[in-house]
N, C-alpha and C positions, 0 to 999 in steps of 0.2 A: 523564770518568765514572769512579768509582772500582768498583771490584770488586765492592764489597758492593753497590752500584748495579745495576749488571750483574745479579748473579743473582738481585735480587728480581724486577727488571723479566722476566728470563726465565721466571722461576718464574711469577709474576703474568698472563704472557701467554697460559699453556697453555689451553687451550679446558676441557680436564678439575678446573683447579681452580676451582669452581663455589663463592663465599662461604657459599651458599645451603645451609640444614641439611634434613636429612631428617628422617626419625619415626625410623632406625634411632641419630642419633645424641643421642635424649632417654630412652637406655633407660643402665642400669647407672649410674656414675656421676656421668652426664646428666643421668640422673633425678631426681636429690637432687633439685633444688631446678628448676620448672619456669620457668625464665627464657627468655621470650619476645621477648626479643632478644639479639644476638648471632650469631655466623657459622660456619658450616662447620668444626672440627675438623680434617678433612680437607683443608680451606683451608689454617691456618693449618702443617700439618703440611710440604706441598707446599714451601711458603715458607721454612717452617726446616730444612727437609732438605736444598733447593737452596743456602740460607746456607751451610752446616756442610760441604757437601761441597767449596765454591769458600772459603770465606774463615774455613773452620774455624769454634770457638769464639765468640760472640758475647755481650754484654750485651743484653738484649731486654725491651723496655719495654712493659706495656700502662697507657696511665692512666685510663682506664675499662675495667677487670678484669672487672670483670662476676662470672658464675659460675666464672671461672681458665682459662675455656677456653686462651689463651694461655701464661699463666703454665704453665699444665700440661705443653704439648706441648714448650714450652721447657726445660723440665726434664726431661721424658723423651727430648729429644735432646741432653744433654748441655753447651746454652747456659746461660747467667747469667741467670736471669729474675728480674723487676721488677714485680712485679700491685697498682697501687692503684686503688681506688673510693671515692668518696663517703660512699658505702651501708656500715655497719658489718656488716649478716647479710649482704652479698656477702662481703665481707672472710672472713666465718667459710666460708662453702661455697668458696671459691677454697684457701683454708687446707685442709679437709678431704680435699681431692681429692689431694693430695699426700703425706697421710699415708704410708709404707711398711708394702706390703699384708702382711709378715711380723709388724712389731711389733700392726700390727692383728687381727691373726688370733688374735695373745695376749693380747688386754683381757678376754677371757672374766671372769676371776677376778677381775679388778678393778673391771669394769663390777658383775658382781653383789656387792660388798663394798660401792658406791658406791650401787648402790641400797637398799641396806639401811639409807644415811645417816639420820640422824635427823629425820622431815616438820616443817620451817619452816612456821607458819603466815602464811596469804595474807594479807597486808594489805590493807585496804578499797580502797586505791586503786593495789593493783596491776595495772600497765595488761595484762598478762591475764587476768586476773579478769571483763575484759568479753569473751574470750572461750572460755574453759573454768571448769568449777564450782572451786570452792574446795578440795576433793581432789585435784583432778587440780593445779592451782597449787600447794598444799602441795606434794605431792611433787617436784614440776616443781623447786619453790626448793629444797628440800634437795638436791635429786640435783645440782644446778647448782653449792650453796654446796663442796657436798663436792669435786666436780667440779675445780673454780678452786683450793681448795687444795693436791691433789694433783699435779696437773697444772700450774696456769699461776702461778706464786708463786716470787720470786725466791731466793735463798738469803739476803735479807735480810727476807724474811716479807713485803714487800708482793705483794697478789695483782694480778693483770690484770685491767681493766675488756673483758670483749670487747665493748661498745658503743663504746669509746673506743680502746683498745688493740690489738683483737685477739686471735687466739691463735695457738702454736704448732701443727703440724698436727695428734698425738694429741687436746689438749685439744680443735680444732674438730671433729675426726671425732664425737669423744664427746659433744661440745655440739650438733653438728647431728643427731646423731642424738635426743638428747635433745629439742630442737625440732618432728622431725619426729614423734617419738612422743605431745607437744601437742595437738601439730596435728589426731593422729589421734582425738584427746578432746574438739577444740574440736568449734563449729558457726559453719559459715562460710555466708557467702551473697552468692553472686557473679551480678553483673548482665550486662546483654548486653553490656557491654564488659568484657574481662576481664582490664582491665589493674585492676580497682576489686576489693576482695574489703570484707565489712563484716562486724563476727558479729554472731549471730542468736542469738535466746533457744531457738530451737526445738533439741529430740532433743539435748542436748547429753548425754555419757557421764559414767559416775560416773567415779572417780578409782582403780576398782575392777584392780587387776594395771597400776601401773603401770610398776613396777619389771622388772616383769616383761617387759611388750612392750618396754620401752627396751633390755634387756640382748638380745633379739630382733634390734632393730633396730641396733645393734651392729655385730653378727655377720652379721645380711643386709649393713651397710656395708663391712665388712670382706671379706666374703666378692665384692662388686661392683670392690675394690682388687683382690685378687687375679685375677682376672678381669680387668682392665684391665692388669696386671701391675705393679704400683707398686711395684717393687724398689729404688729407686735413694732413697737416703739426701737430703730437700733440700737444695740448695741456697744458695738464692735468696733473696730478699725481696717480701715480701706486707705491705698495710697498708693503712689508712684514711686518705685523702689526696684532696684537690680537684687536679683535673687544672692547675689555674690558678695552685696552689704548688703543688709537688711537693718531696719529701725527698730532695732528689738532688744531687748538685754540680755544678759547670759542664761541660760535654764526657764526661759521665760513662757516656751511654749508646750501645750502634753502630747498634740499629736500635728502632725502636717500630712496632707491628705492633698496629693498636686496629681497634676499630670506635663512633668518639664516638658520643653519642646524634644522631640524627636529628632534622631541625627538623622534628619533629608535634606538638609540644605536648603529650606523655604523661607522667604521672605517675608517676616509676617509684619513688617514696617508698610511695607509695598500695598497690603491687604487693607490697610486702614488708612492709605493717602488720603482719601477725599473728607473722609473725619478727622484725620490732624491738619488737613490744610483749614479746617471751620475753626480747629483752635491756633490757628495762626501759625503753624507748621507747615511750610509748604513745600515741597518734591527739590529737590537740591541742594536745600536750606541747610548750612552747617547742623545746625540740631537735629534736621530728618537723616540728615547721613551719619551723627552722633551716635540716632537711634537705630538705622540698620547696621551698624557695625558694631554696637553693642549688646546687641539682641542674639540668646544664645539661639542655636543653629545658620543662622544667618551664611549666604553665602558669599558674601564677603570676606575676603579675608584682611585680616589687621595689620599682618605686616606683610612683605615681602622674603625676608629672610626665612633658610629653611629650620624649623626649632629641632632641638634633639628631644627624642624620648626622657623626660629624667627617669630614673631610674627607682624610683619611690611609685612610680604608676604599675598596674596588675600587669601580671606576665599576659593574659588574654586581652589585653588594652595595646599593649606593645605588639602582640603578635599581628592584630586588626591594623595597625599604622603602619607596621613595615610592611604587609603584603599589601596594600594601598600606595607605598612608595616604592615598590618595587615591581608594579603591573606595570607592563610595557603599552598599555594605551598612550595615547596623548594627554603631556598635562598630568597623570598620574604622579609623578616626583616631584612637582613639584607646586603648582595652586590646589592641586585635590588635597593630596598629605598636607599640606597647610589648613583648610578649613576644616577636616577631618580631624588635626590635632587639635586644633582650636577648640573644636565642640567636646572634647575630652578634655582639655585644659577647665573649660567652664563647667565641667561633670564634676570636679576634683574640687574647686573653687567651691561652687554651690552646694555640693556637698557637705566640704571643710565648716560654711556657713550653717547649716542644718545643725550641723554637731553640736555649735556654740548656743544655737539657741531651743534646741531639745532638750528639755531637762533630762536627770541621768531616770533614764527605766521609759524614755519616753517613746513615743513610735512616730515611724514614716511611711505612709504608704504611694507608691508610686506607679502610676500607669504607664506602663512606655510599650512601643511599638518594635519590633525587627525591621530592619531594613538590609539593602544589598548596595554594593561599591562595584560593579559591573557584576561578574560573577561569586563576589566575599560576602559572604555575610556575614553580616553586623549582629548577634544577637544582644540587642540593648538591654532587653531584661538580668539577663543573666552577667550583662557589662556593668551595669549600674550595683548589682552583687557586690562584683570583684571591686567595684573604688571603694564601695563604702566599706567592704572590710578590713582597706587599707588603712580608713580612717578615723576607725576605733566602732563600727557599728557591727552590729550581727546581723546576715541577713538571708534571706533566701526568697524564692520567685512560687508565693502560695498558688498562683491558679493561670493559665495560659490557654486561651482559645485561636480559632487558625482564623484568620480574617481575608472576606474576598476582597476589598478594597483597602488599598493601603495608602499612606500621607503619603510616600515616594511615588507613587501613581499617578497622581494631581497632575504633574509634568508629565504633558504625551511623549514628548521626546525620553522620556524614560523607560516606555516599554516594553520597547524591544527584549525581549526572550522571558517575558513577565511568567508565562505558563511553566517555566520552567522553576519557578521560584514560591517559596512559600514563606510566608510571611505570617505573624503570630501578633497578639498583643498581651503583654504579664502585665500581671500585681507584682511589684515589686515589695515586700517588709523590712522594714529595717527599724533594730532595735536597738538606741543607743545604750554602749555599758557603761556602769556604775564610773 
């Protein structure tokens, strides 16, 4: 057992570090952006503290980043962090959150020069446009174009796509604030699941003082850094990345510390339309449907045809897919076994990836949730065991509490006979060998 092994497992074991997030920690920085999955802060802090005190210094991976919860806390204890996502507006809020709350505290002057940029007009088919009026998009594109060349532009004049690219953390603070002040112009309209949001033609605002609430919103973001204390100069690296190729070299990293999507089938492209449609991504668009369908859990499925089992995946992985493909519900044979295999295809992949870039003796630790396939259940924690010790890692499920709300709940139409069901959330460990 190596070191770094040791003090996650101990850290990991304590009754007090709870995955599970509060309301107290979706206020200030939290807040930006309300992503509804994700774990504990305080989790994750436990973890890295326990590292840093037994094995010092550490490279720290998350490859589903999410809103930077990770990336962040590794950063402000003094590790090498690592935050990639799928999702390009995650990419920008994991970015912002890192900003240094000093340089932010002085965009004042900048911010109001930047909105005073020249109003771009809305092109007909700018994919915000279907959700704020054509004032509020005018300004929105100016203040973004100005935005990008002061901020995110090489000293060879080409500027950064943050759909494609990313940004630096200034320019995200300044762009998600920019987003979020939109947002506050759009009209949205969200159903009883709330992972779906749509816009709506109704109450939508004029474009009237936009500049103005942006340079606002700024300064309240700036003012939530300080307050968090964001002193400490980044870093790290942050990017746009499929957990299944990753930009990394081989042995490159000592521990990954994630929490991958859950097998519930939610759509977490869907979640953030109205923030990729600001980065020019908008709801139909070959790349939004690029992005739902390549997004692991996603309930889409990729192909049509029905895949076989290979026979290199855990016997408990096989057993969960054939009693999936052999429930006489509807659709059980054949789109369910299909996105159900998928999300086990991308367990093996992401995995397979993990391997390459954990050094040998390095660790993984993974949050994952239980979920149910009508009345099967899926236990993830102890699924995510079985692949990785296929794939050369040692592993086991250190700590498991019972959870009243679960990510497969989200969807009301999934209720039904819920009491009858218990649902759990593990630590997952995995230890890559020599």
């Amino acid at each position: 057992m190596s070191s770094l092994v040791d003090a996650v497992r101990k850290a990991g074991a304590q009754p007090c570090l709870d995955p599970k997030r509060t309301g107290s920690e979706r206020q200030g920085t939290h807040g930006w952006f309300p992503y509804y999955a994700g774990y504990a802060g305080s989790f994750v802090e436990g973890i890295l503290r326990a590292v840093r005190e037994q094995c010092g210094t550490v490279g720290v991976l998350d490859p589903w980043n999410g809103s930077g919860t990770t990336s962040l806390i590794a950063h402000r204890l003094g590790h090498v962090p690592f935050g990639f996502d799928i999702n390009p507006a995650l990419s920008i809020v994991a970015s912002a959150k890192v900003a240094h709350a000093d340089d932010a505290l002085h965009l004042a002057g900048l911010a109001r020069a930047l909105a005073a940029a020249p109003v771009r007009v809305a092109r007909a088919d700018d994919p915000l446009r279907a959700w704020a009026g054509p004032t509020a998009v005018a300004q929105y594109r100016g203040i973004e174009h100005a935005l990008i060349g002061h901020l995110a532009t090489s000293p060879e004049g080409v500027a950064r796509h943050p759909g494609r690219d990313g940004l630096p953390p200034l320019a995200a603070l300044l762009l998600l604030a920019l987003i979020r002040t939109a947002r506050s112009y759009a009209s949205l309209r969200q159903g009883s699941n709330p992972t779906w949001i749509r816009p709506s033609e109704e109450r939508r605002r004029s474009g009237r003082n936009f500049g103005a609430k942006w340079v606002e919103q700024v300064l309240a973001m700036a003012t939530d850094l300080k307050a968090a204390g964001e002193k400490t100069t980044w870093n790290g690296t942050l990017g746009i990345a499929d957990a299944r190729q990753l930009p990394l070299d081989d042995g490159s990293i000592d521990l990954v510390l994630t929490s991958p999507p859950y097998c519930t089938r939610i759509d977490y492209i869907i979640s953030a339309s109205f923030e990729l449609a600001a980065l020019g991504v908008g709801v139909g668009d070959r790349e939004f449907e690029r992005l739902r369908r390549a997004s692991m859990g996603t309930p889409l499925s990729r192909s049509q045809d029905l895949p076989q089992i290979p026979r290199a995946w855990p016997a408990s992985v096989k057993r969960v897919l054939s009693a999936i493909r052999e429930h006489p519900s509807k659709a059980s044979h054949s789109y369910y076994y299909r996105t159900y295999w998928q999300y086990f295809e991308d367990v093996m992949r992401s995995l397979t990836e993990l391997r390459r870039v954990v050094r040998p003796r390095g660790a993984a630790m993974l949050v994952v949730q239980s979920s149910y396939y009508k009345e099967i259940q899926i236990d993830l924690p102890q699924l995510y065991v079985a692949c990785a010790k296929e794939l050369g890692f040692d592993g086991e499920v250190t700590s498991a509490i019972e959870v009243r709300r679960a990510m497969s709940q989200i969807n009301p139409h999934s209720r039904k006979h819920e009491a009858e069901k218990h649902y759990r959330e593990g630590v997952v460990l995995l230890e890559r060998s020599a």
